[in-house]
PDB file of N, H, CA, C and O in Angstrom:
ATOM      1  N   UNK A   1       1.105  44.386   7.818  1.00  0.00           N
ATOM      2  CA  UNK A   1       0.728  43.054   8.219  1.00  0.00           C
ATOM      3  C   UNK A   1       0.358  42.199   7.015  1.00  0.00           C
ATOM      4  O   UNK A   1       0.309  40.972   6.922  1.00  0.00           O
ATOM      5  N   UNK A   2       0.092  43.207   6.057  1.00  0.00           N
ATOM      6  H   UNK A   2       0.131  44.203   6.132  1.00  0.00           H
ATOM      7  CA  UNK A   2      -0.807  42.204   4.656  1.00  0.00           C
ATOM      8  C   UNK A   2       0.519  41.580   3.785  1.00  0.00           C
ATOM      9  O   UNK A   2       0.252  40.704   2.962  1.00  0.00           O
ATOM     10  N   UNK A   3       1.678  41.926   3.909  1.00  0.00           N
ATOM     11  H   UNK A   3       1.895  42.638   4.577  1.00  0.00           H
ATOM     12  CA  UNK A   3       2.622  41.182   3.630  1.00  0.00           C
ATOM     13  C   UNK A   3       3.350  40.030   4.350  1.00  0.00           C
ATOM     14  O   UNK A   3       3.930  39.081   3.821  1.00  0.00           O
ATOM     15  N   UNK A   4       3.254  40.210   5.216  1.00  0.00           N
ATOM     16  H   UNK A   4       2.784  40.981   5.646  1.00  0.00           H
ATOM     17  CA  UNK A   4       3.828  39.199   6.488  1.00  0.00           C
ATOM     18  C   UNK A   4       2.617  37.829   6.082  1.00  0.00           C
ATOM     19  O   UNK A   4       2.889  36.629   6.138  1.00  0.00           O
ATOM     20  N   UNK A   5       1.721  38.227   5.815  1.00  0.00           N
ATOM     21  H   UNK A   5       1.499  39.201   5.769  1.00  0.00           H
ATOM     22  CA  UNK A   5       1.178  37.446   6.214  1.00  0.00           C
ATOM     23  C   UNK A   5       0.891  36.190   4.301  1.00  0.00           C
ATOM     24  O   UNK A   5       0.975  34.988   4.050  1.00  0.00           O
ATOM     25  N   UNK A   6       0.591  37.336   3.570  1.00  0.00           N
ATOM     26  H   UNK A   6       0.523  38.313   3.775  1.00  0.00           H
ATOM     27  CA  UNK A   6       1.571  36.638   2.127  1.00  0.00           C
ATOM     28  C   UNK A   6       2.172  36.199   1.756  1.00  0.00           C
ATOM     29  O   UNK A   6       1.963  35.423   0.824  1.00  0.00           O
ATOM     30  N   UNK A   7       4.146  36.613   2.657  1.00  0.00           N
ATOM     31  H   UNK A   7       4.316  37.244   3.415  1.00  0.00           H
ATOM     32  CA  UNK A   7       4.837  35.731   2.601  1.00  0.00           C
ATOM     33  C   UNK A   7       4.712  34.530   3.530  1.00  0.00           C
ATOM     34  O   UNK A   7       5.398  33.543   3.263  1.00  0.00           O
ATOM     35  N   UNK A   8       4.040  34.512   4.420  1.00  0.00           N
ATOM     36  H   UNK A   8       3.484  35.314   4.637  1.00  0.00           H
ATOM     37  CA  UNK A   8       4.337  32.900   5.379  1.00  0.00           C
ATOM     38  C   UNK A   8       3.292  32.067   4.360  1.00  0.00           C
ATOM     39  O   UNK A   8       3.344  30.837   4.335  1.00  0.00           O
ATOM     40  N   UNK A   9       2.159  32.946   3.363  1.00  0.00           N
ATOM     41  H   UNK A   9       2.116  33.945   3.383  1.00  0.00           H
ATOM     42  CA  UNK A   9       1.058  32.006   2.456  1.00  0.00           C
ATOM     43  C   UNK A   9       1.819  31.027   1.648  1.00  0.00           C
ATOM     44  O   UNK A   9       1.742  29.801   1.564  1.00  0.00           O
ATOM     45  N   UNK A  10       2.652  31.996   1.022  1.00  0.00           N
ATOM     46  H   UNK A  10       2.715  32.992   1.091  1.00  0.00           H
ATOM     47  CA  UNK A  10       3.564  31.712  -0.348  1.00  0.00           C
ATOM     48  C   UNK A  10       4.662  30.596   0.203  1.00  0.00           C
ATOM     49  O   UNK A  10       4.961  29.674  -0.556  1.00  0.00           O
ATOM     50  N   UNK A  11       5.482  30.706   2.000  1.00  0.00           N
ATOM     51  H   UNK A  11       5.240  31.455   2.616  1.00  0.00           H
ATOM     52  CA  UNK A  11       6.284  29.729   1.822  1.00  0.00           C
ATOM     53  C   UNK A  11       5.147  27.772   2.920  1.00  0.00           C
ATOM     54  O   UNK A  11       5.581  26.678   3.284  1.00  0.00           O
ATOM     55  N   UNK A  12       3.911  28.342   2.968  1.00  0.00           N
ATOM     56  H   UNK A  12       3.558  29.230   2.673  1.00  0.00           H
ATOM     57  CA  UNK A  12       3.009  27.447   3.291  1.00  0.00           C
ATOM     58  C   UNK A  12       2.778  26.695   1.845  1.00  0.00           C
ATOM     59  O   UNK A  12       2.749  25.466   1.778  1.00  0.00           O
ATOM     60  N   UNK A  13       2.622  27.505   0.743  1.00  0.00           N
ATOM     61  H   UNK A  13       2.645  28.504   0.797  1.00  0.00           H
ATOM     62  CA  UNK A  13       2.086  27.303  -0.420  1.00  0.00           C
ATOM     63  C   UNK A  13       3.669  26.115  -0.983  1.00  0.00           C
ATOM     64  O   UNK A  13       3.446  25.015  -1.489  1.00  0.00           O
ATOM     65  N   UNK A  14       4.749  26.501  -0.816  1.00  0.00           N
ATOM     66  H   UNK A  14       4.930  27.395  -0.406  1.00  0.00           H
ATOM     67  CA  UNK A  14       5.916  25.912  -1.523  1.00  0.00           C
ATOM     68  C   UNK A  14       6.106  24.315  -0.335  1.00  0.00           C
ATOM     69  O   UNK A  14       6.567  23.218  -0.652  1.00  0.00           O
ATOM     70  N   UNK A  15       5.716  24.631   0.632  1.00  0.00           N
ATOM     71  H   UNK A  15       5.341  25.522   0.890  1.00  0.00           H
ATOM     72  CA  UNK A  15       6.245  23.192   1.675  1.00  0.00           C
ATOM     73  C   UNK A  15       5.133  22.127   1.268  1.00  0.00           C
ATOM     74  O   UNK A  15       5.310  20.923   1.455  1.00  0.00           O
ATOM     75  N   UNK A  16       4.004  22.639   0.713  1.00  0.00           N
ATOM     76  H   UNK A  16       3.860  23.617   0.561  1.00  0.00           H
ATOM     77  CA  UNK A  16       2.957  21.587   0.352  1.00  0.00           C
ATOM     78  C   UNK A  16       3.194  21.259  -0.484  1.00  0.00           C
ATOM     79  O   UNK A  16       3.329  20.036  -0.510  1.00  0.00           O
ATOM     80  N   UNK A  17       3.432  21.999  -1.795  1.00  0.00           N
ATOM     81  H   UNK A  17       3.323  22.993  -1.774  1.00  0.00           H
ATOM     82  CA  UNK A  17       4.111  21.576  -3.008  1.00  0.00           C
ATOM     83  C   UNK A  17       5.281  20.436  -2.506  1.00  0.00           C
ATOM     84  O   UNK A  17       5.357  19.270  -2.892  1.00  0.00           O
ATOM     85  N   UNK A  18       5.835  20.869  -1.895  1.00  0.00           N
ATOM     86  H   UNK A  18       5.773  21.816  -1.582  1.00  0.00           H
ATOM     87  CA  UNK A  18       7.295  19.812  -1.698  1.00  0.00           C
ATOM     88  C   UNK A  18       6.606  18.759  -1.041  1.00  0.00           C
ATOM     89  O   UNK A  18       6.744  17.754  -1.738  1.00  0.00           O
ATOM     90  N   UNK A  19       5.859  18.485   0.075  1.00  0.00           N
ATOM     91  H   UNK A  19       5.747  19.301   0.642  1.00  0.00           H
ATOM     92  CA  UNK A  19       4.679  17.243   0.718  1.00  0.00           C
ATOM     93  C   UNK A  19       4.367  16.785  -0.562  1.00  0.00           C
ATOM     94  O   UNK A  19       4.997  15.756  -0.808  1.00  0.00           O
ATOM     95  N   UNK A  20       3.707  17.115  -1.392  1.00  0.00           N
ATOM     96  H   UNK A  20       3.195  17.951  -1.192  1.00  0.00           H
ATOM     97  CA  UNK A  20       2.901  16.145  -2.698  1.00  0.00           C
ATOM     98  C   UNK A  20       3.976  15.701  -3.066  1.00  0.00           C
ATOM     99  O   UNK A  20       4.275  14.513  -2.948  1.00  0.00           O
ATOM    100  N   UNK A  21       4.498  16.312  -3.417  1.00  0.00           N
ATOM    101  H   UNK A  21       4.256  17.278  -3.513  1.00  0.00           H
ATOM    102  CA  UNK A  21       5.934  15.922  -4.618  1.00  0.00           C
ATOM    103  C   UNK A  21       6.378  14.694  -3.894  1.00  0.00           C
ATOM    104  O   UNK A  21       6.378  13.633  -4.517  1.00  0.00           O
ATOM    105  N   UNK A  22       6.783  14.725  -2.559  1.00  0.00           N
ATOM    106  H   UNK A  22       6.783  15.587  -2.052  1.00  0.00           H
ATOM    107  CA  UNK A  22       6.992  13.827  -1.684  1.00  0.00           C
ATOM    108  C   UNK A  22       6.392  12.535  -2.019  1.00  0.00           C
ATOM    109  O   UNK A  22       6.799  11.589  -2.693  1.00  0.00           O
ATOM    110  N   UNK A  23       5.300  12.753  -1.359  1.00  0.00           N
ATOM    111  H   UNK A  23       4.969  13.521  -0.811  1.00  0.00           H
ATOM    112  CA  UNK A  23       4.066  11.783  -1.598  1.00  0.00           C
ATOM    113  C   UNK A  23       3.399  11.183  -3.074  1.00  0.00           C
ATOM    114  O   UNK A  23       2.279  10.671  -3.064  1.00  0.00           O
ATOM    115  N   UNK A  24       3.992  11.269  -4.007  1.00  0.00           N
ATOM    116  H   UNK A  24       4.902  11.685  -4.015  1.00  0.00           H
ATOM    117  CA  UNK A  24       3.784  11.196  -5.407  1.00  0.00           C
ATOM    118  C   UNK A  24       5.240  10.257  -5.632  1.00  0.00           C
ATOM    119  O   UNK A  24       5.243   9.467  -6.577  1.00  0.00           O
ATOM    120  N   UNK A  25       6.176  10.334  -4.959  1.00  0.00           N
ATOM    121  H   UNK A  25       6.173  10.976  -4.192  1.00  0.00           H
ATOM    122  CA  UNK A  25       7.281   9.806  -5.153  1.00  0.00           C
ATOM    123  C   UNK A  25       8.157   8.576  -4.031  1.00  0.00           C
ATOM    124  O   UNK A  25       9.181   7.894  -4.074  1.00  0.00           O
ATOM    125  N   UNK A  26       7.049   8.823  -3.103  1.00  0.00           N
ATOM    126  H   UNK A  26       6.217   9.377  -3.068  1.00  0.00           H
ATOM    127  CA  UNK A  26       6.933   7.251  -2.274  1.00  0.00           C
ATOM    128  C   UNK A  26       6.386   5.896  -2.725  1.00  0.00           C
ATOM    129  O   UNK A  26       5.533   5.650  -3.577  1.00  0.00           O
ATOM    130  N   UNK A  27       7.026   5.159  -2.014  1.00  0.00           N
ATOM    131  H   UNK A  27       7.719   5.358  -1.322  1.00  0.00           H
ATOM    132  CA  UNK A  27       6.529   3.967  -2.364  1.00  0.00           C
ATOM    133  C   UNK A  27       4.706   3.581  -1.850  1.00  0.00           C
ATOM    134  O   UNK A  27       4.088   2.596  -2.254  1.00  0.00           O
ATOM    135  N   UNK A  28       4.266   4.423  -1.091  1.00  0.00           N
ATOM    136  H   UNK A  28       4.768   5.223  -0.763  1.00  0.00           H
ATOM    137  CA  UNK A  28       2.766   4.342  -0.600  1.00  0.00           C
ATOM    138  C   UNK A  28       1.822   3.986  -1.685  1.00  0.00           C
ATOM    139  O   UNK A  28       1.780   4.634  -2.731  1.00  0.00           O
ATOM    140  N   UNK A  29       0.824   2.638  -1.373  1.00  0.00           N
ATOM    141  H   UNK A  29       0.859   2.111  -0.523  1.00  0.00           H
ATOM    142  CA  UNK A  29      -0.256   2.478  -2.580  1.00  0.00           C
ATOM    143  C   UNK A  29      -0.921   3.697  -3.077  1.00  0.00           C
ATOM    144  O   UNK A  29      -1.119   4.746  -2.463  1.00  0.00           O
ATOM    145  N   UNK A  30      -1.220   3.403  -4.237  1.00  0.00           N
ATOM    146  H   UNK A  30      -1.059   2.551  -4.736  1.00  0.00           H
ATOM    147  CA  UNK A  30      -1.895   4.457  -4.953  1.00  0.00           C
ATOM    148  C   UNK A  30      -2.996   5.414  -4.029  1.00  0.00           C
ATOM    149  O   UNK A  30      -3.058   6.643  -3.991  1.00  0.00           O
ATOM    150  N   UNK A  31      -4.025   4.182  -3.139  1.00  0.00           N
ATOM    151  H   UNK A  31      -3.975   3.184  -3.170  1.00  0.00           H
ATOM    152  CA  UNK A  31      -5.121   4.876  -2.037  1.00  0.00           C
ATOM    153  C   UNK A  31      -4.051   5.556  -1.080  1.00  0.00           C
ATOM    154  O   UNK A  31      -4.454   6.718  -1.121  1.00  0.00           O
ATOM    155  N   UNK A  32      -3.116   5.565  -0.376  1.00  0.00           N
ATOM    156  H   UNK A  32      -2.788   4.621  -0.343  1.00  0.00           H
ATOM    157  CA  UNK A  32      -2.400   5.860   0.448  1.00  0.00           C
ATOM    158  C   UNK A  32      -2.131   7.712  -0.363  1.00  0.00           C
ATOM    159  O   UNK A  32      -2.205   8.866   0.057  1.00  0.00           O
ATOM    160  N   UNK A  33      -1.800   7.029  -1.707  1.00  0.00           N
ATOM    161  H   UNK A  33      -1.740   6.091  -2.048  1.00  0.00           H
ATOM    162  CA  UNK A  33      -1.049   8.316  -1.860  1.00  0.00           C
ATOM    163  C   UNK A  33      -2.189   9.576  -2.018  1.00  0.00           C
ATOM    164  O   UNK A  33      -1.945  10.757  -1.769  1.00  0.00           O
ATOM    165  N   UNK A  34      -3.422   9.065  -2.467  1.00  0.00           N
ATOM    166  H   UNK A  34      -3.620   8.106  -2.670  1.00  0.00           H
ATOM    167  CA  UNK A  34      -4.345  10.011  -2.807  1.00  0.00           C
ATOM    168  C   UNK A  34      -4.988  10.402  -1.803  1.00  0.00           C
ATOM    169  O   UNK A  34      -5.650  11.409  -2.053  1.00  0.00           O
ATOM    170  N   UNK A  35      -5.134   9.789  -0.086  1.00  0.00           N
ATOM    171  H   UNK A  35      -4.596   8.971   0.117  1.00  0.00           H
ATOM    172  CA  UNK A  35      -5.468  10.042   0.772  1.00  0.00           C
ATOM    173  C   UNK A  35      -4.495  11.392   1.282  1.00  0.00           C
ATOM    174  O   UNK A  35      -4.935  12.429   1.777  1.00  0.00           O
ATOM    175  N   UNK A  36      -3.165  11.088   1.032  1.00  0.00           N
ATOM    176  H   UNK A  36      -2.808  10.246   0.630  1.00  0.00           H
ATOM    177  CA  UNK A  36      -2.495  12.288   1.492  1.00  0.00           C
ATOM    178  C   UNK A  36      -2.026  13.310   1.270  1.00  0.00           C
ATOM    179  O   UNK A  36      -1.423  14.088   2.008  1.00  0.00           O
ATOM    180  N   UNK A  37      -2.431  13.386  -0.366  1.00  0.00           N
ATOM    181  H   UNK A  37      -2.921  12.754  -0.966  1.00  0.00           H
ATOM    182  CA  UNK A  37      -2.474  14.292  -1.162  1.00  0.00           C
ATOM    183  C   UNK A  37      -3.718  15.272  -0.829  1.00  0.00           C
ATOM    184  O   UNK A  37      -3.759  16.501  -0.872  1.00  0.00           O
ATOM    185  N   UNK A  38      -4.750  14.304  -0.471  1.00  0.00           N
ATOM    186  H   UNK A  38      -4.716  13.305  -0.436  1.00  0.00           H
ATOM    187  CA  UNK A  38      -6.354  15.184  -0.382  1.00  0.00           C
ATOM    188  C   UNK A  38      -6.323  15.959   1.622  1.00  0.00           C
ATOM    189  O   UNK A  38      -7.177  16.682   2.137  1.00  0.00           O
ATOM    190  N   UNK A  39      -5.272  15.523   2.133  1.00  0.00           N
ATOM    191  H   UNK A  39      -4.579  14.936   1.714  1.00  0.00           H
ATOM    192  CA  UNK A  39      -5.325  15.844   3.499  1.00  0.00           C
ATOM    193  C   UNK A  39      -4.185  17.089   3.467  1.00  0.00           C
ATOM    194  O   UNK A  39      -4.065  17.911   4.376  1.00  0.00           O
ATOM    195  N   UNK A  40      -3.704  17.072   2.738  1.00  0.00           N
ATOM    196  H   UNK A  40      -3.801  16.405   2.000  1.00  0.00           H
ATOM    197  CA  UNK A  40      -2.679  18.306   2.165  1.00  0.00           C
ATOM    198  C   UNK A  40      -2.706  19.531   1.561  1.00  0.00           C
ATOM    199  O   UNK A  40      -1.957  20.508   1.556  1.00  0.00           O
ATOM    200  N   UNK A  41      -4.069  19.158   0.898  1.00  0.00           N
ATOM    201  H   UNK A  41      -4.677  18.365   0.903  1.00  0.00           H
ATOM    202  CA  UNK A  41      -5.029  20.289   0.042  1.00  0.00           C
ATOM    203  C   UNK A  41      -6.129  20.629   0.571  1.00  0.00           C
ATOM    204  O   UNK A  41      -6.835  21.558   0.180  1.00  0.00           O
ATOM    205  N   UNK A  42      -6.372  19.839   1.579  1.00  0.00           N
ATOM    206  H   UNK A  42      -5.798  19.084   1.897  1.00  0.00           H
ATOM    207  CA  UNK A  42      -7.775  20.164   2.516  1.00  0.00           C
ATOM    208  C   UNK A  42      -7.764  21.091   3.584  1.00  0.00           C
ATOM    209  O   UNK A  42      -8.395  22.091   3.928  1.00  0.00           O
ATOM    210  N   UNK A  43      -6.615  20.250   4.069  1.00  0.00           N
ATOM    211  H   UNK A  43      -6.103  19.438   3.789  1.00  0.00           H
ATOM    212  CA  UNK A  43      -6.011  21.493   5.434  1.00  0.00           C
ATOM    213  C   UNK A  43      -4.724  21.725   4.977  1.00  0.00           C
ATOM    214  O   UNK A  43      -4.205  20.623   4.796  1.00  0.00           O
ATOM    215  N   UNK A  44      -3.811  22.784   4.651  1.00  0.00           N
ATOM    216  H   UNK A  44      -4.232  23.679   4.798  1.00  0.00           H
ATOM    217  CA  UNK A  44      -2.849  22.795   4.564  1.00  0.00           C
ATOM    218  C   UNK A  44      -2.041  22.880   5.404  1.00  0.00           C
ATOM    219  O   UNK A  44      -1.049  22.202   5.140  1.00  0.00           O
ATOM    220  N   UNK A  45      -1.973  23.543   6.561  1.00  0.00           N
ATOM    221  H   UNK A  45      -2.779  24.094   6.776  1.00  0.00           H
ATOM    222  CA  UNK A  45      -0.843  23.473   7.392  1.00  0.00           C
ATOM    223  C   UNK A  45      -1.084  22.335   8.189  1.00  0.00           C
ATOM    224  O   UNK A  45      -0.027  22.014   8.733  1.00  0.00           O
ATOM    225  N   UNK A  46      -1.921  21.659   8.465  1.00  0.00           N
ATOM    226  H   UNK A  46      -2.779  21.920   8.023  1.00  0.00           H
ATOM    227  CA  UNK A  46      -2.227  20.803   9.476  1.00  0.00           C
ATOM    228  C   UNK A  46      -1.524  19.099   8.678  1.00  0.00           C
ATOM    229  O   UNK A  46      -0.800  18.194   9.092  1.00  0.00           O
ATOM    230  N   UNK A  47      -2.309  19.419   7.274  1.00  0.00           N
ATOM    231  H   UNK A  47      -2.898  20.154   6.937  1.00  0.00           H
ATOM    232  CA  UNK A  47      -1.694  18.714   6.494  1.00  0.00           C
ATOM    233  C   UNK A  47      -0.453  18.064   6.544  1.00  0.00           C
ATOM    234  O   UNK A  47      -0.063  16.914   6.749  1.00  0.00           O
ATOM    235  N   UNK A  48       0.126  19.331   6.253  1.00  0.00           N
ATOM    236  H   UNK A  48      -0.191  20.265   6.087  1.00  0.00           H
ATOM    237  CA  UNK A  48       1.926  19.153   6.299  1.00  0.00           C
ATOM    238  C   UNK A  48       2.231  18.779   7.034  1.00  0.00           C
ATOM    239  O   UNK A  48       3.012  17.848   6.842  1.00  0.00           O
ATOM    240  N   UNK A  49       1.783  19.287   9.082  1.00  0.00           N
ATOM    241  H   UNK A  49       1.148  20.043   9.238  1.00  0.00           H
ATOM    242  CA  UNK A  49       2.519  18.714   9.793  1.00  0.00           C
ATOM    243  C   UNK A  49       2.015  17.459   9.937  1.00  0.00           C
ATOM    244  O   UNK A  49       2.640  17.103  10.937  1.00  0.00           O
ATOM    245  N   UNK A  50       1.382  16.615   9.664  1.00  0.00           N
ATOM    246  H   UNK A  50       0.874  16.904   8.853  1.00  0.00           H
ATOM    247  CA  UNK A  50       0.852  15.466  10.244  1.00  0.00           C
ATOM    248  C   UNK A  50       1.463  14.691   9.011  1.00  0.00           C
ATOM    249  O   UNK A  50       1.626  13.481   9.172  1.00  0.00           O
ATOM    250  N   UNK A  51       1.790  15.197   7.901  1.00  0.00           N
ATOM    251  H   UNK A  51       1.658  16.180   7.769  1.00  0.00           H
ATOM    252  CA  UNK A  51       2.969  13.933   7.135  1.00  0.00           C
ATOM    253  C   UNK A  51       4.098  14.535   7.357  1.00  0.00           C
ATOM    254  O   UNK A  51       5.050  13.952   6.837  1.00  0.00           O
ATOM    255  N   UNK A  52       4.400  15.641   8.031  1.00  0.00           N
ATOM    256  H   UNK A  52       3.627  16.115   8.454  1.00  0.00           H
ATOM    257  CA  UNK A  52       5.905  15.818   8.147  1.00  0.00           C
ATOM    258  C   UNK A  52       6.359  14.628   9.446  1.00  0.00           C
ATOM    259  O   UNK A  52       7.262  13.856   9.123  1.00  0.00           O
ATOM    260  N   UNK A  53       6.015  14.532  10.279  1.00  0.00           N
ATOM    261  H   UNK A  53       5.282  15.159  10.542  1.00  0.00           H
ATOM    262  CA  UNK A  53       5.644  13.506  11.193  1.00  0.00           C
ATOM    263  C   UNK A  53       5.358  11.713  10.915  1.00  0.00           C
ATOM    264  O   UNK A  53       5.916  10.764  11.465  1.00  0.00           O
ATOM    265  N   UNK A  54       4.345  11.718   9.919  1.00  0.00           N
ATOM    266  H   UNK A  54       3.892  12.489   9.472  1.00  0.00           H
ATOM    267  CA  UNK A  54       3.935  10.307   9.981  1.00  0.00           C
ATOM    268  C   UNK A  54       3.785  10.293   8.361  1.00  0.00           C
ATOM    269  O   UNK A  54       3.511   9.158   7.970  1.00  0.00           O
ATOM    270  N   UNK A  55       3.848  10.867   7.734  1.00  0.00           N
ATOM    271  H   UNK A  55       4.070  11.789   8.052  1.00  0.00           H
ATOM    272  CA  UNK A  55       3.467  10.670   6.082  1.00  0.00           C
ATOM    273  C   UNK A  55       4.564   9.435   5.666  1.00  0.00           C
ATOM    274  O   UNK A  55       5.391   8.971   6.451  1.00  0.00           O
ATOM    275  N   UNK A  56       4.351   8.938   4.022  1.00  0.00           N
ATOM    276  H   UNK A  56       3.679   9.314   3.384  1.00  0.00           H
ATOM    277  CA  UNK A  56       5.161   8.552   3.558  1.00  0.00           C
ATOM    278  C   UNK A  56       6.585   9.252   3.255  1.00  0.00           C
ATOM    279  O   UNK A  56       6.501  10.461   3.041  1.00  0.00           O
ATOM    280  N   UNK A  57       7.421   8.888   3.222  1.00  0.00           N
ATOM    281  H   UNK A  57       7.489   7.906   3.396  1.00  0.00           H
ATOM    282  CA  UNK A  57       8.593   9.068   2.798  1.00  0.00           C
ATOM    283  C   UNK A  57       9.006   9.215   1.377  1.00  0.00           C
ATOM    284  O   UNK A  57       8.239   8.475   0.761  1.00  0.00           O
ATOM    285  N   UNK A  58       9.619   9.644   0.741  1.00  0.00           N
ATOM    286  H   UNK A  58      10.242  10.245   1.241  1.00  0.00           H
ATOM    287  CA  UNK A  58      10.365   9.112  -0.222  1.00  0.00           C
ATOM    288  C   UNK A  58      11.026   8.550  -1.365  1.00  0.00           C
ATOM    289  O   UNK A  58      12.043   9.233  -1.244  1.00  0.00           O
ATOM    290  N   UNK A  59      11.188   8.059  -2.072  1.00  0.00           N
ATOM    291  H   UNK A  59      10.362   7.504  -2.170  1.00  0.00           H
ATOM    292  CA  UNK A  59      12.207   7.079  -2.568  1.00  0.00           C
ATOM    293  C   UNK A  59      13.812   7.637  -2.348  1.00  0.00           C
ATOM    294  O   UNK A  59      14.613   6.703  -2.386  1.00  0.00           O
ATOM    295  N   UNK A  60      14.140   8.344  -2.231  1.00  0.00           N
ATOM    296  H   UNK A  60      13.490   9.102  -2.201  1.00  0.00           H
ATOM    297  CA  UNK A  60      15.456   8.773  -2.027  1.00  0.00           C
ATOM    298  C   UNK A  60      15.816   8.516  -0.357  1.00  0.00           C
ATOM    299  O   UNK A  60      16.919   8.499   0.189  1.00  0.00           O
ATOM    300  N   UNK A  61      14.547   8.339   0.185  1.00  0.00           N
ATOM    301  H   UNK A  61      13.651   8.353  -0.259  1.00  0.00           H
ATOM    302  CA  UNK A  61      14.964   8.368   1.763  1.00  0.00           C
ATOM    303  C   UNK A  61      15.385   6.759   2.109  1.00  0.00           C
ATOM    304  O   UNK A  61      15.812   6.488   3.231  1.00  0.00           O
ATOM    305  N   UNK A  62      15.236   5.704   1.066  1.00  0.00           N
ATOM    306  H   UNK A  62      14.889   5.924   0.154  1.00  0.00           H
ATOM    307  CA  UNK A  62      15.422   5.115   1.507  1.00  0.00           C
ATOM    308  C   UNK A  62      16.442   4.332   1.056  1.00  0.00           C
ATOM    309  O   UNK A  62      16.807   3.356   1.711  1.00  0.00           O
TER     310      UNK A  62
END
């Protein structure tokens, strides 16, 4: 179980990485961006889904 549960850490750990990266590379004000950076690192999975959903976007998305 102590691996199962490592790897879902490690690919939790890489989708947040990709959320910031995200969010570092949108057009969202600077407060915008640091708000969702700190809601990403605070809660992580909850994080993710609530900008996978409603976060900023982008620059390539648009």
């Amino acid at each position: 179980m102590g691996i199962e549960v490592g790897f879902l850490g490690l690919v939790l750990l890489a989708l947040d990485i990709w959320a910031i990266l995200n969010v570092v590379q949108s057009g969202a004000s600077m407060g915008g961006k640091v708000i969702w950076i700190l809601l990403i690192l605070v809660f992580p999975l909850l994080g993710f889904v609530i900008w996978l959903f409603a976060g900023p976007r982008g620059s390539k998305a648009r």
